[in-house]
C-alpha positions, 0 to 999 in steps of 0.5 A: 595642447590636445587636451580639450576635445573644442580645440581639436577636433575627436580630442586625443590626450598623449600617452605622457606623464606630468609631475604633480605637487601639492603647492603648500608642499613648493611653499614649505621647500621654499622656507626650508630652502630660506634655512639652508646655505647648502642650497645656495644657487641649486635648484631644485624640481618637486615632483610628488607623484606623476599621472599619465594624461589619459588617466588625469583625463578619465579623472576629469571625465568622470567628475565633469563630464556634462556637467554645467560647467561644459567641460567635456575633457576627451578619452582618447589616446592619441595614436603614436604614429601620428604624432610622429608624423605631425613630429617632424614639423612641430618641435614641442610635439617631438619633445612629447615623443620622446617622453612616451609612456 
C-alpha cells in the first residue's frame, strides 16, 4: 500500500480509517461464541476502536522514526485529487475513496 515511504516515492498515507481490536479480546468472542446457539452461522466483525492512517502514522514516526530498525513510516497525506485520478485504473484505490475520511 502507501504506507512505507521505500515503496513510493515522498510516501503519502490516506485519509482513511482502519479497525482495531485487541486479539485476546477476538479470542474471548470466539469462546463465548463456542457457548451460544444463537450465534450459529452469523458473523460477526470486532472493531474496538478505529485510527485514522495519518494519526497510526505519526504514532509510528514518533516512536521509530530513525531508529535502528530503518523504519521510517511517511507523514504525509495523501491529496484526494490524486487518488482520484489513480482511482480510475486501480479498483482498490477507488475503494479507498469511497471510504475517505
Amino acid at each position: 500500500m502507501l504506507m512505507r515511504a521505500g515503496d513510493f516515492k515522498g510516501g503519502a498515507v490516506p485519509k482513511i480509517s482502519i479497525g482495531f481490536v485487541d486479539v485476546r479480546e477476538v479470542a474471548q468472542a470466539h469462546l463465548e461464541a463456542l457457548k451460544r446457539e444463537e450465534v450459529v452461522n452469523k458473523r460477526y466483525i470486532l472493531v474496538e476502536k478505529a485510527h485514522f492512517m495519518n494519526d497510526i502514522s505519526d504514532i509510528l514516526s514518533k516512536k521509530y522514526k530513525g531508529g535502528p530498525e530503518g523504519f521510517n513510516p511517511c507523514d504525509k497525506l495523501a491529496p484526494l485529487c490524486l487518488l482520484r485520478i489513480i482511482g480510475c485504473c486501480n479498483p482498490e484505490v477507488k475503494f479507498m475513496i469511497s471510504t475517505w475520511g
